[in-house]
C-alpha positions in Angstrom: 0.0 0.0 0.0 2.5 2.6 1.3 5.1 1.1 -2.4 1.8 2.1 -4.5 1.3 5.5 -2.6 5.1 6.2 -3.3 5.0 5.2 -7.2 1.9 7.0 -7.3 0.8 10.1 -9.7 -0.7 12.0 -6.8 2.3 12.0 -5.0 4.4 13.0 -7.5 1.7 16.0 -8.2 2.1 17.3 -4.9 5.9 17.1 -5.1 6.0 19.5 -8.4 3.9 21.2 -6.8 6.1 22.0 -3.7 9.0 22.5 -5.1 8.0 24.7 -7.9 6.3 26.9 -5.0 10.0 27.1 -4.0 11.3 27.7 -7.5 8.9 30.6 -8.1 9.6 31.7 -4.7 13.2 31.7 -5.7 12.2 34.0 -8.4 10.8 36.5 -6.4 14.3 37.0 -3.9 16.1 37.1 -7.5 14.5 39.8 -7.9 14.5 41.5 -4.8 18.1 40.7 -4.2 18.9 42.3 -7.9 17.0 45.4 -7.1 19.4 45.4 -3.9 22.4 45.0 -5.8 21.3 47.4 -8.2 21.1 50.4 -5.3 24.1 48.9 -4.3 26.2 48.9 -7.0 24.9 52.2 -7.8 26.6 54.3 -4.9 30.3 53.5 -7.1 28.7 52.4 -10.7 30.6 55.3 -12.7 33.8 54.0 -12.0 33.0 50.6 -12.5 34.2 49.3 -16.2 31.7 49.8 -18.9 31.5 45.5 -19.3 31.0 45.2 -15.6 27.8 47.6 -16.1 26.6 46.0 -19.1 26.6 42.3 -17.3 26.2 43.5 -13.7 25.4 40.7 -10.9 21.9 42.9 -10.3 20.6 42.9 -13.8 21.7 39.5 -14.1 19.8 38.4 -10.6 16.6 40.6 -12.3 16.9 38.6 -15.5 16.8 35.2 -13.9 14.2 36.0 -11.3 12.0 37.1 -14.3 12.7 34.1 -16.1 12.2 31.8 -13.1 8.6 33.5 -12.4 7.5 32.8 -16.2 8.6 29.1 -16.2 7.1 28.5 -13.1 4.2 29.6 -14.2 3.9 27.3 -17.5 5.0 24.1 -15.3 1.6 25.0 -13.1 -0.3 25.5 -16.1 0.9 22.3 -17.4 -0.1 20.1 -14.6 -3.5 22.0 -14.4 -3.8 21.3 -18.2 -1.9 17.7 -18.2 -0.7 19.1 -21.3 2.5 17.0 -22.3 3.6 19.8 -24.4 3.3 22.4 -22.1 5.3 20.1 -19.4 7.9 19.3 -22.5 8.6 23.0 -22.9 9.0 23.4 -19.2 11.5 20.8 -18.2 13.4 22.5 -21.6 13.2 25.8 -20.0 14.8 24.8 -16.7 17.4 23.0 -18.2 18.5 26.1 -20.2 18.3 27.7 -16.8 20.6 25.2 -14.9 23.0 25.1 -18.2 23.1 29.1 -17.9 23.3 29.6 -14.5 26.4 26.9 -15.0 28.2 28.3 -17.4 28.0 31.8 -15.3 29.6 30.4 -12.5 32.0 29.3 -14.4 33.0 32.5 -16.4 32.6 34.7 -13.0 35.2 32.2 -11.6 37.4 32.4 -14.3 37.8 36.1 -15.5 37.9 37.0 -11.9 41.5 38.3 -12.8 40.1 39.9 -15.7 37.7 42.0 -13.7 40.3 43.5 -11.5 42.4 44.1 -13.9 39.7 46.0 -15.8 38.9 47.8 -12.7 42.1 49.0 -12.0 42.7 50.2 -15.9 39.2 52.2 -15.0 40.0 53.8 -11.8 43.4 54.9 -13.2 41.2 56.6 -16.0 38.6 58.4 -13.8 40.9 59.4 -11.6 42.2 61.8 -14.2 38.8 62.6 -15.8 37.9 64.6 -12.8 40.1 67.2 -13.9 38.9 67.9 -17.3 36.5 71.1 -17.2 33.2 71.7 -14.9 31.0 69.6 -16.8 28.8 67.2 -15.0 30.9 63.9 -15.7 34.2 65.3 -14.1 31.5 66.6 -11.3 29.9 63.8 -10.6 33.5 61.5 -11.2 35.0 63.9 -8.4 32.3 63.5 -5.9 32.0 59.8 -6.4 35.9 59.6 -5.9 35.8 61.1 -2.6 32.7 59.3 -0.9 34.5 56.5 -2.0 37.9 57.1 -0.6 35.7 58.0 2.8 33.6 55.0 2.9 36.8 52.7 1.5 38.9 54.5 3.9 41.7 54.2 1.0 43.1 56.7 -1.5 44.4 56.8 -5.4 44.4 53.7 -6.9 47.8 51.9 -6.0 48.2 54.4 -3.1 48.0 58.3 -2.4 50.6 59.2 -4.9 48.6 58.7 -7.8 46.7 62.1 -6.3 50.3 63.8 -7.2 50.1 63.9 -11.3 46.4 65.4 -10.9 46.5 68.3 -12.9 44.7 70.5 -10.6 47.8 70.5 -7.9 50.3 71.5 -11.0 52.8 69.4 -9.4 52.7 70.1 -6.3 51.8 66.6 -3.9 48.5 67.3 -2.7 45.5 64.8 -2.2 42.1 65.5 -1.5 40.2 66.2 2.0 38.9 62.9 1.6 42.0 60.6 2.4 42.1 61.8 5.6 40.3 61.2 8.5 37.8 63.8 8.8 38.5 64.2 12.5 42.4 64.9 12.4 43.8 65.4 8.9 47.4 64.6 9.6 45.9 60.7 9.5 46.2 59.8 5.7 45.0 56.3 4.4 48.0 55.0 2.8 46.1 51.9 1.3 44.9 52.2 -2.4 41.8 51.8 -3.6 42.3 49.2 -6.2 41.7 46.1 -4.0 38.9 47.3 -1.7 36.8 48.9 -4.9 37.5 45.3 -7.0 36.5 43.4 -3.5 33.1 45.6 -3.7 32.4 44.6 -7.0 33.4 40.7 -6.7 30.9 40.7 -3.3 28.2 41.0 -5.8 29.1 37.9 -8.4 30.0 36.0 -5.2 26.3 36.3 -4.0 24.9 35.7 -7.8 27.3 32.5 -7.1 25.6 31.7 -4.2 22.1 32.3 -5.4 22.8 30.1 -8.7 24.1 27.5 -6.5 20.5 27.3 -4.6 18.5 27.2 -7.4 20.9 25.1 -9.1 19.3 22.5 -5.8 15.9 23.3 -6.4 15.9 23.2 -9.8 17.3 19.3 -9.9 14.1 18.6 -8.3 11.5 20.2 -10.2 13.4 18.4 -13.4 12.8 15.1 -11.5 9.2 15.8 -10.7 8.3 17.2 -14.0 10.8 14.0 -15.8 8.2 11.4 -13.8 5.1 13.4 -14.5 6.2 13.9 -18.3 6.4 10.4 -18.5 3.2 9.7 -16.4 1.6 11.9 -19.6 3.0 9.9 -22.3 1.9 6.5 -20.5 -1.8 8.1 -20.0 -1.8 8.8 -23.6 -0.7 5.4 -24.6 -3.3 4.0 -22.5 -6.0 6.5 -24.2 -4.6 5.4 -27.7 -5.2 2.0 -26.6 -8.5 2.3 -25.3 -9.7 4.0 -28.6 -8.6 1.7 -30.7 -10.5 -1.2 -28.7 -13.8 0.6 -28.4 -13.2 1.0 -32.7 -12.5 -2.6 -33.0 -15.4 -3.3 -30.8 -17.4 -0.8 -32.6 -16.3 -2.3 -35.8 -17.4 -5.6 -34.9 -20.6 -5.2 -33.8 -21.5 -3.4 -37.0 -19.8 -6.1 -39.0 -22.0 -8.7 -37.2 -25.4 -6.3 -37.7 -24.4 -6.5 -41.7 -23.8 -10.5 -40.7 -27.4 -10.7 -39.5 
């Protein structure tokens, strides 16, 4: 009785159903936790390089969290609908998923170098670009560099002396008010920024990592629900087939025996 329960169709049901509850549920924090990164990242975003904002961890987190609500849906409709071809394109969907979410691991893990290499190349660029003129860039560049260098509690890229070629000081070694400590300014910070500013951007493909590596869990589960009840479809539809073509042969029959009689 309890083998029958276990192997049953019901069960199964109730299974998908639970765990794609979680899956869109997973959807939803994507979502909230890219809209998180997204303030996030925005407090340091201009100096960030221009591929880093293209593919950011919080527009990636939004994309997936969409994704996950819209093929959680169809998997719901399809077991409301028993629709085999509904439940086909569903178990597709999340495997693209898992294969995606894969290969991004993957590449975060691997151009990790690359992105703080890229970072560096940028911050040695803004810094100078806050020079150029008053127009809003080199404004807003300037200002971004110092809350920065406070909130970092670093300054320069490498280290303070790469405040001493800014064009403003015409050679003379100056840095700003902001890589001191506020409270007594003979206290410099003598640590770049470099490190701490590529650490603040890595945080957020480190949580993306994280994230991918939960749904990657949930999402081997929905493919085994939907894999049994995929195959619990085909096997109905066998049995329908089946069953028409008896009641025809039976229905052929007795009309061949009327003509008989």
């Amino acid at each position: 009785m309890l083998l029958d329960y276990l192997l049953s169709v019901r069960l199964h049901v109730y299974i998908f159903y639970a765990s794609n509850t979680i899956f869109w549920s997973c959807g939803w924090g994507a979502l909230a936790v890219g809209i998180w990164l997204y303030k996030q990242k925005s407090l340091y975003s201009v100096l960030a390089p221009t591929s880093y904002s293209a593919m950011s961890a919080a527009g990636l987190c939004v994309a997936i969290g969409a994704m996950i609500l819209i093929i959680s849906f169809i998997g719901c409709v399809s077991v409301w609908l028993k629709s085999k071809s509904l439940m086909i394109s569903f178990f597709c969907f999340v495997s693209l998923l898992f294969l995606i979410q894969c290969m991004t691991g993957v590449m975060g893990f691997m151009y990790e170098g690359v992105v703080k290499e890229r970072a560096k190349i940028t911050l040695l660029h803004t810094i100078n670009d806050t020079y150029y003129g008053d127009n809003p860039r080199a404004t807003l560049l300037w200002n971004t560099w110092n809350q920065m260098q406070i909130e970092l509690k670093c300054c320069g890229v490498d280290n303070f002396t790469d405040w001493f070629f800014y064009p403003r000081w015409k050679g003379r070694r100056f840095v700003p008010d902001s890589c001191c400590e506020v409270s007594k300014f003979e206290f410099l910070y003598l640590r770049g920024c470099a490190e701490p500013f590529t650490d603040w951007l890595l945080q957020h493909l480190r949580i993306v990592g994280m994230m991918a590596l939960l749904f990657g869990i949930v999402e081997l589960v929905v493919l085994s629900s939907s894999l049994r009840l995929l195959c619990n479809f085909h096997q109905n539809e066998k049995k329908q087939r089946h069953s028409d073509r008896k009641r025809n042969c039976a229905q052929n029959g007795s009309l061949l025996a009327f003509d008989g009689d």
